[in-house]
SERO-4910 file (N, C-alpha, C, O; in steps of 0.05 Angstrom, whole numbers):
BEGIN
 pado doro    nc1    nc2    nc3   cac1   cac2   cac3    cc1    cc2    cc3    oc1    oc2    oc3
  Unk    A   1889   1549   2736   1902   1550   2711   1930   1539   2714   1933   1517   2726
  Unk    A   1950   1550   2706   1986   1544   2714   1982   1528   2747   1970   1532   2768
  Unk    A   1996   1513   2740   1996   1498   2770   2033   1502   2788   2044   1498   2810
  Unk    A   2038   1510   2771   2076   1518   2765   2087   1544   2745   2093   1545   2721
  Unk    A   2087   1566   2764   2105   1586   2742   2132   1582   2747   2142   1573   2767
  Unk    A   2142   1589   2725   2162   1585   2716   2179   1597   2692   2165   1611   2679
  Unk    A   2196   1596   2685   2212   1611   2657   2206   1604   2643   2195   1618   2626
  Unk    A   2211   1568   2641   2213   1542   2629   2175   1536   2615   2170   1526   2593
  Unk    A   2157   1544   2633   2126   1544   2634   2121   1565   2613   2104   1559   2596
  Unk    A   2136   1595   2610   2134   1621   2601   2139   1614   2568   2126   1620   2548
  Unk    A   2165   1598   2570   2181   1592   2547   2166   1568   2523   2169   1566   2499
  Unk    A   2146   1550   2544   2137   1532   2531   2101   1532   2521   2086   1518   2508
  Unk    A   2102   1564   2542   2075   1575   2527   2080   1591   2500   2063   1594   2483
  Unk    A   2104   1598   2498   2104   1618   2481   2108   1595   2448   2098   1599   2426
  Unk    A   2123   1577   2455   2120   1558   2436   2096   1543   2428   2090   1537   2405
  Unk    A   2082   1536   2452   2062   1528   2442   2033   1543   2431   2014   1532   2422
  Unk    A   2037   1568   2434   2022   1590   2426   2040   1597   2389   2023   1605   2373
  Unk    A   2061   1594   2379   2068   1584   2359   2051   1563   2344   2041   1562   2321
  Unk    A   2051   1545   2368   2042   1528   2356   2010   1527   2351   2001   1517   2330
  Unk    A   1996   1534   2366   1971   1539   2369   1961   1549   2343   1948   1536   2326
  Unk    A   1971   1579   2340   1971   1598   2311   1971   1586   2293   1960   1598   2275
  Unk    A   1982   1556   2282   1989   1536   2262   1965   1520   2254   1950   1518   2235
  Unk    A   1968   1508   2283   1949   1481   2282   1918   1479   2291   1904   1460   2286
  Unk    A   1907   1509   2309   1893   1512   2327   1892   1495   2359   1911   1482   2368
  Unk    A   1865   1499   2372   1878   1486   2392   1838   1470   2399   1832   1465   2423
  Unk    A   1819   1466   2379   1803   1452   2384   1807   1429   2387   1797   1417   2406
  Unk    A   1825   1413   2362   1834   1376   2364   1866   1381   2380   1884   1367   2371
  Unk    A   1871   1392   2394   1895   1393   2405   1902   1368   2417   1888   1355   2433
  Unk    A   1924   1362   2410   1941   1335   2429   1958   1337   2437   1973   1352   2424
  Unk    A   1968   1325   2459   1994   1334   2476   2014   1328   2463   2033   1344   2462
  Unk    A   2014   1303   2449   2039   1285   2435   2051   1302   2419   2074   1311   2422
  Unk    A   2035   1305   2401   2053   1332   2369   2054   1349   2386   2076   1355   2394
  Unk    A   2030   1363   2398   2052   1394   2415   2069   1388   2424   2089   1399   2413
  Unk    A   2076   1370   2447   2099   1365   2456   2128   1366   2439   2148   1381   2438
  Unk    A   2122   1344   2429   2145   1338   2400   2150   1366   2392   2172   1375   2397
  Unk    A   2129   1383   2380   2138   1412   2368   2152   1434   2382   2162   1455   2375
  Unk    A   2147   1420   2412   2161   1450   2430   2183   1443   2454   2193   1455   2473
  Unk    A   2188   1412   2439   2209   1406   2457   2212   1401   2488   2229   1407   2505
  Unk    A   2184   1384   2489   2180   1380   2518   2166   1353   2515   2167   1343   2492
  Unk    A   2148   1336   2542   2140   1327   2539   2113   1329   2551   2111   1348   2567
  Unk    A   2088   1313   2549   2058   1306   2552   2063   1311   2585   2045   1324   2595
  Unk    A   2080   1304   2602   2083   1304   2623   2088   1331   2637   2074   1340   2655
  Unk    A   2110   1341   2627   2113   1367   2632   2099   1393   2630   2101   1415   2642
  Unk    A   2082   1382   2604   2071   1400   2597   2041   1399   2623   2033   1417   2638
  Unk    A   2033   1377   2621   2013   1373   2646   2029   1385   2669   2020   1404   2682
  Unk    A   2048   1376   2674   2061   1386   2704   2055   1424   2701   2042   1435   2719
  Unk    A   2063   1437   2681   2066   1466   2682   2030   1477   2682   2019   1494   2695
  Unk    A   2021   1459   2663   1983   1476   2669   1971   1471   2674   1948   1479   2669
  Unk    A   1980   1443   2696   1955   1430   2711   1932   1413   2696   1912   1406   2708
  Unk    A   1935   1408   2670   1917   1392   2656   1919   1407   2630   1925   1431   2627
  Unk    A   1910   1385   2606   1902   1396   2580   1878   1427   2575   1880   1448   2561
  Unk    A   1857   1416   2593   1843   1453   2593   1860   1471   2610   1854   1495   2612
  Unk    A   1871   1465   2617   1895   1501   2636   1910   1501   2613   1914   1525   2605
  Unk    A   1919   1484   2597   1942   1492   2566   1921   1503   2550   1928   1525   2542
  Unk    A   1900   1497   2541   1876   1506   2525   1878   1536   2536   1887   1553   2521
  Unk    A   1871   1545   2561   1860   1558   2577   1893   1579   2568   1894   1597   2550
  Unk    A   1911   1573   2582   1933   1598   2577   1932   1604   2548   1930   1628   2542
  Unk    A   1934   1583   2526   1935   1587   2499   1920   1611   2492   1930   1629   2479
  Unk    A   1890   1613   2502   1879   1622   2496   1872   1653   2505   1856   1669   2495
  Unk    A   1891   1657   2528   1896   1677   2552   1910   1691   2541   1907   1715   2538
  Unk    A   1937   1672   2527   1960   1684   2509   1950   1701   2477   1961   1721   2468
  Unk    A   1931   1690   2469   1917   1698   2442   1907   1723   2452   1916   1745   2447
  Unk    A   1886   1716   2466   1877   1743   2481   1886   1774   2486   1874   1795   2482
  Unk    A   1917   1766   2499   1939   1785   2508   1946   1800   2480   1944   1825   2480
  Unk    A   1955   1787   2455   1961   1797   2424   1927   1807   2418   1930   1818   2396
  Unk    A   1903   1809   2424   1894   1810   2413   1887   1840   2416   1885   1859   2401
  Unk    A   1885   1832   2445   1880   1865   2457   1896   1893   2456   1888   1916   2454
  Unk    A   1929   1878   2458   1949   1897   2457   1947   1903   2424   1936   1925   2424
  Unk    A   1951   1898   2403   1941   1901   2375   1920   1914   2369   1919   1931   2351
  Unk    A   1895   1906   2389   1859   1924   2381   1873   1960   2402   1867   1983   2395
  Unk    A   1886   1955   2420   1897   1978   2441   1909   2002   2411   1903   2025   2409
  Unk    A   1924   1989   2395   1944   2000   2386   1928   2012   2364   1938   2033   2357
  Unk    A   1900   2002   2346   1894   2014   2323   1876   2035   2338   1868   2055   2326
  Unk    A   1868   2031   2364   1858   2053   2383   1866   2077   2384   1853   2097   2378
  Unk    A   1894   2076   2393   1911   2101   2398   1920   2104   2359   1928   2126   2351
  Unk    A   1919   2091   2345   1929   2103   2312   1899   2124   2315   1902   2148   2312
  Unk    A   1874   2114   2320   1854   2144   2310   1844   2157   2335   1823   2170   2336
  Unk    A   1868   2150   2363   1868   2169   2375   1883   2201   2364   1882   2221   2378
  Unk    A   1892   2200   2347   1911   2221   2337   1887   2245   2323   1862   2244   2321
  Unk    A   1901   2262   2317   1885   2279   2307   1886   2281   2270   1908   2279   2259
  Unk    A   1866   2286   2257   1839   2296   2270   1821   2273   2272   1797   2278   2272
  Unk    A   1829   2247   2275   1801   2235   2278   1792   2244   2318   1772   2252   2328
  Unk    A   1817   2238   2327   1815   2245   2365   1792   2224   2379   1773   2229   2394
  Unk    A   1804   2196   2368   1777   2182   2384   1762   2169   2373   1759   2145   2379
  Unk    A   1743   2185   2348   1713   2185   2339   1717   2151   2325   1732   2143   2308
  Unk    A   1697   2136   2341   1685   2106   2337   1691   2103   2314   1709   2086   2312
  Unk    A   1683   2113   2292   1681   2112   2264   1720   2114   2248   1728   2105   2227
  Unk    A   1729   2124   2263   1757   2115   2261   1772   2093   2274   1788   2077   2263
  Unk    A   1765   2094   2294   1775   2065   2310   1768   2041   2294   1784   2023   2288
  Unk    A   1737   2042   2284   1730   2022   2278   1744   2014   2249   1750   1991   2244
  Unk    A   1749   2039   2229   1767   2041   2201   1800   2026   2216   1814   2009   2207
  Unk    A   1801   2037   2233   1831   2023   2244   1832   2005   2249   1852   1995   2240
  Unk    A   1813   1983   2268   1808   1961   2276   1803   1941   2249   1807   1917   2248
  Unk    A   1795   1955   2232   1783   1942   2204   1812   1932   2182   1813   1910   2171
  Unk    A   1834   1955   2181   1859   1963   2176   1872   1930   2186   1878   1911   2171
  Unk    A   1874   1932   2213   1892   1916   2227   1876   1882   2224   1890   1862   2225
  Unk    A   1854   1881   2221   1837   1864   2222   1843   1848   2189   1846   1824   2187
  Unk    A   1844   1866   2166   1846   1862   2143   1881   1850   2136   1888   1834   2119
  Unk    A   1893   1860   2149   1928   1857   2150   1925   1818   2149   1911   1803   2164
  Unk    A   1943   1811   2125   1944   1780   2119   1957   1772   2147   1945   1755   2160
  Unk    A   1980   1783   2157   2002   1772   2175   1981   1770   2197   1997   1769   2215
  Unk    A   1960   1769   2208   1947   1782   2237   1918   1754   2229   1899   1750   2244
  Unk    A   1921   1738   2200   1894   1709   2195   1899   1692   2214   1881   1678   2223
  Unk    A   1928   1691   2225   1929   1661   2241   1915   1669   2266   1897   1656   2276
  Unk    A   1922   1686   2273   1918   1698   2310   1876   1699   2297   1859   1693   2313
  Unk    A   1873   1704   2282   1838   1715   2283   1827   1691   2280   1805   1685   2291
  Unk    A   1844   1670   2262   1823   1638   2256   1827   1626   2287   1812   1610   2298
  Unk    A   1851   1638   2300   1846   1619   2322   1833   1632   2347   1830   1620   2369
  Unk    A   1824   1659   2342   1797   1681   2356   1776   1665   2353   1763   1662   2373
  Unk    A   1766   1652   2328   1742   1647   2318   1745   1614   2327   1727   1600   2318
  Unk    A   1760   1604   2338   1758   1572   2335   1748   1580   2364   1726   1571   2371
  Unk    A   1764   1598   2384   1762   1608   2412   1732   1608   2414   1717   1592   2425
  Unk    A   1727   1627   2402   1696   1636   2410   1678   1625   2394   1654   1625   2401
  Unk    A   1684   1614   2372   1665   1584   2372   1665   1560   2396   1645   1550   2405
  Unk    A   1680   1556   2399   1683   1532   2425   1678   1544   2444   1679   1529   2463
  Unk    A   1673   1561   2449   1666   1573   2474   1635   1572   2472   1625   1563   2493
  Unk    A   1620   1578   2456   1585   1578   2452   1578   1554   2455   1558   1549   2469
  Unk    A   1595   1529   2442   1590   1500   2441   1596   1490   2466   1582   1472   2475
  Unk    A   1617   1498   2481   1624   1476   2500   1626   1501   2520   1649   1509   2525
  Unk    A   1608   1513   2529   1623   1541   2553   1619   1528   2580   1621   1542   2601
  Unk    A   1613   1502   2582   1641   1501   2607   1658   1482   2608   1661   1465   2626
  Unk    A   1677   1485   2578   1700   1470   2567   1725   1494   2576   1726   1514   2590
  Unk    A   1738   1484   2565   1771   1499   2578   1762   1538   2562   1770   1559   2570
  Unk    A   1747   1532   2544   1734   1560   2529   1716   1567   2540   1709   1587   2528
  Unk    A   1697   1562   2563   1680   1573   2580   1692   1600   2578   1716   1602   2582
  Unk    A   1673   1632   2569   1667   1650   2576   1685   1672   2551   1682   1696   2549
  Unk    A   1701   1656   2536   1722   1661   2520   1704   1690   2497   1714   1712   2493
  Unk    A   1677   1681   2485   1669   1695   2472   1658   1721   2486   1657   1744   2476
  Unk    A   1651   1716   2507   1632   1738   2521   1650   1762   2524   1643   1784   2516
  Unk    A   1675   1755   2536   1704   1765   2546   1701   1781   2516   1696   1805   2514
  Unk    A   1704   1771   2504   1720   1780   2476   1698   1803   2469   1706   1826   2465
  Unk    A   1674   1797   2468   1647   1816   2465   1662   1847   2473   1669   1867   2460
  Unk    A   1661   1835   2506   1659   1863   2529   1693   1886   2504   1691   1905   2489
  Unk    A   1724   1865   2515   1736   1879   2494   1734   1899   2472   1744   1920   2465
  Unk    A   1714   1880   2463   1708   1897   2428   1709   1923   2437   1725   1942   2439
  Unk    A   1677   1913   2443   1656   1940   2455   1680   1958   2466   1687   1977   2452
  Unk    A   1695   1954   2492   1711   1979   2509   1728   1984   2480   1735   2007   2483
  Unk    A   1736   1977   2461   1757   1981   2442   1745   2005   2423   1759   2021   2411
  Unk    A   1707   2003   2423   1702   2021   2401   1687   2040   2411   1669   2053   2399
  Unk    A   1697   2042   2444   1674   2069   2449   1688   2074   2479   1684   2097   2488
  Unk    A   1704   2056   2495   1707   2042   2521   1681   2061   2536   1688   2077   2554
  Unk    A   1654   2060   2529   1624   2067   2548   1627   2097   2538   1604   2107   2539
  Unk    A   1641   2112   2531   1630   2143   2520   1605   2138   2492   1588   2155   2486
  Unk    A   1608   2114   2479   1588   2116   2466   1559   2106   2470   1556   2097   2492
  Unk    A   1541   2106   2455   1519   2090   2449   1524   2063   2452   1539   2058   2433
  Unk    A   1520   2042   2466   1514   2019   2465   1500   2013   2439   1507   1990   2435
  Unk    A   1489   2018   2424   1468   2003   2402   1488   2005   2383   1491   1988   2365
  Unk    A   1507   2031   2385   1524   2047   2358   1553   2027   2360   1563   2015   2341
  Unk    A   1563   2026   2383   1582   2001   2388   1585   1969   2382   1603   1952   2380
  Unk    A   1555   1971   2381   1545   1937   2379   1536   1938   2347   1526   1918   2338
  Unk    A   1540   1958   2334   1527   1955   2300   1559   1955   2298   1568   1932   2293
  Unk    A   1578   1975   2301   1611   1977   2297   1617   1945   2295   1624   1933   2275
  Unk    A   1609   1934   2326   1626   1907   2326   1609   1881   2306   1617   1860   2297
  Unk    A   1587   1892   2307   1576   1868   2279   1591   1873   2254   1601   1854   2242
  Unk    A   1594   1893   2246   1604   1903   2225   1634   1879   2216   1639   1861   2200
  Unk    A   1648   1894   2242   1680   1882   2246   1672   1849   2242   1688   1838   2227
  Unk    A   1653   1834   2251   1661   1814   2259   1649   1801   2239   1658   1779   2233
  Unk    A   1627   1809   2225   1621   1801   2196   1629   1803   2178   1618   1795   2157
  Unk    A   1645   1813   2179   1666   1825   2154   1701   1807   2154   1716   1803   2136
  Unk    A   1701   1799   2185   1721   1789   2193   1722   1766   2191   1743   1755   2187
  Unk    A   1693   1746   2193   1694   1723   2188   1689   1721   2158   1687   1697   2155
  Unk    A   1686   1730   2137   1672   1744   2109   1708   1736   2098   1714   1719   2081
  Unk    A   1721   1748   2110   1757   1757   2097   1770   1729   2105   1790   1718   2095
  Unk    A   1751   1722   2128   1784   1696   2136   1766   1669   2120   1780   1649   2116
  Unk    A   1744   1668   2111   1715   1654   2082   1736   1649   2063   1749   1629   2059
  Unk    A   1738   1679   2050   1733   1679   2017   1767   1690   2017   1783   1681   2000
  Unk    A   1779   1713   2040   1809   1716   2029   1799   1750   2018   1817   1767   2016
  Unk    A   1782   1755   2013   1766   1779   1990   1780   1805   2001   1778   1822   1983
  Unk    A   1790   1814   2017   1799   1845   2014   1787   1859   2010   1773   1870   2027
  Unk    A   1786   1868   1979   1784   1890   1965   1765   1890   1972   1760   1911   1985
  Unk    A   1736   1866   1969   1709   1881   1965   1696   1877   2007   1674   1883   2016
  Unk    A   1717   1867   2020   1705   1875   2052   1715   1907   2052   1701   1926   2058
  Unk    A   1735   1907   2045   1746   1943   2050   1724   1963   2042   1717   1983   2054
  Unk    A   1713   1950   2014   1687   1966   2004   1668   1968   2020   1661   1990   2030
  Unk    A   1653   1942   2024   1636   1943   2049   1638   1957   2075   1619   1969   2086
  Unk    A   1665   1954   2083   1663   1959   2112   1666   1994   2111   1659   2009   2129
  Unk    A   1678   2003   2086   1674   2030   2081   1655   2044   2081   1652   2065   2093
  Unk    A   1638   2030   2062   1614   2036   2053   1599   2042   2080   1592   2065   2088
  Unk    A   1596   2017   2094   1580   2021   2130   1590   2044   2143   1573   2057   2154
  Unk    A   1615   2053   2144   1628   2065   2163   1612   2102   2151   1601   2121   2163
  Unk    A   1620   2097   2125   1601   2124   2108   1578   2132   2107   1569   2154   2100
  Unk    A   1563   2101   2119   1532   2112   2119   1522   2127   2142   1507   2146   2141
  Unk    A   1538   2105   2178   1534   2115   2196   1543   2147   2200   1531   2164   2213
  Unk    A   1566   2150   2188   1588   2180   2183   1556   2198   2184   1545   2209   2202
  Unk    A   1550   2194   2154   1529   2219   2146   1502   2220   2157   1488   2240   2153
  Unk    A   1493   2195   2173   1461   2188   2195   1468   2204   2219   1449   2211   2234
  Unk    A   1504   2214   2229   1500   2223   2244   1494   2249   2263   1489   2245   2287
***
């Protein structure tokens, strides 16, 4: 990956992870990134060792917000009285998932783990699978049912690509309520 750490490497990921959030990073080109973060095609090769190690951190960097954010609606229904229970995490994850400010970071989840199914051994090799295992530890980390974790994360992620579609809110909130109420009372 990084072929050079550095401040300067730290400073020009974090820009270009700005930039990423904007533009995505499937047609990525060095030229406009460069131009936008104040460096150049060269440097930027010098710091990640090639265009897939910049793909590759970009996407390392997305990753890092994605988890620390899914960590955080974790511990909101770690609180009491939910204390845990899937069916809150997953209302929280849904919460944070639905939040307008949090579309750029998810369209560029979904460009991730699309390019990753299409090209997995492109600079997105393994990007979706990774993201899978996450979910899953995010809505049970193994105290639950596997089958019950994997309906949770269909839920989230059909609903998630459904919101960043149509924009709809109101009627995914319904839905994803609705699901969360049915499994509630089956259990």
């Amino acid at each position: 990956m990084p072929t050079t750490a550095s401040p300067r490497r730290d400073e020009l990921l974090e820009l270009a992870y700005r930039y990423a959030l904007e533009h995505g990073v499937a047609d990525l080109s060095l030229r406009p990134l460069a131009a936008a973060v104040g460096s150049s095609p060269r440097v930027l090769l010098f710091l990640f060792g090639s265009k897939a190690g910049l793909v590759q951190a970009l996407l390392a960097r997305a990753r890092e917000d994605e988890l620390a954010l899914l960590d955080r609606a974790r511990t909101m229904a770690a609180r009491p009285p939910e204390d845990g229970d899937p069916l809150a995490v997953t209302a929280e994850v849904w919460r944070w998932l639905a939040a307008e400010e949090h579309r750029a970071l998810l369209k560029l989840w979904v460009e991730g783990y699309a390019r990753s199914l299409i090209e997995p051994d492109g600079p997105w090799g393994g990007f979706a699978e990774r993201t899978v295992g996450d979910w899953l530890d995010v809505l049970g980390e193994g105290t639950l049912d596997t089958v019950l974790r994997t309906l949770l994360l269909a839920v989230l992620r059909g609903a998630m690509l459904d919101l960043l579609a149509t924009g709809d809110v109101e009627r995914l909130d319904a839905a994803v309520s609705r699901q969360l109420e049915l499994l509630r009372s089956a259990r």
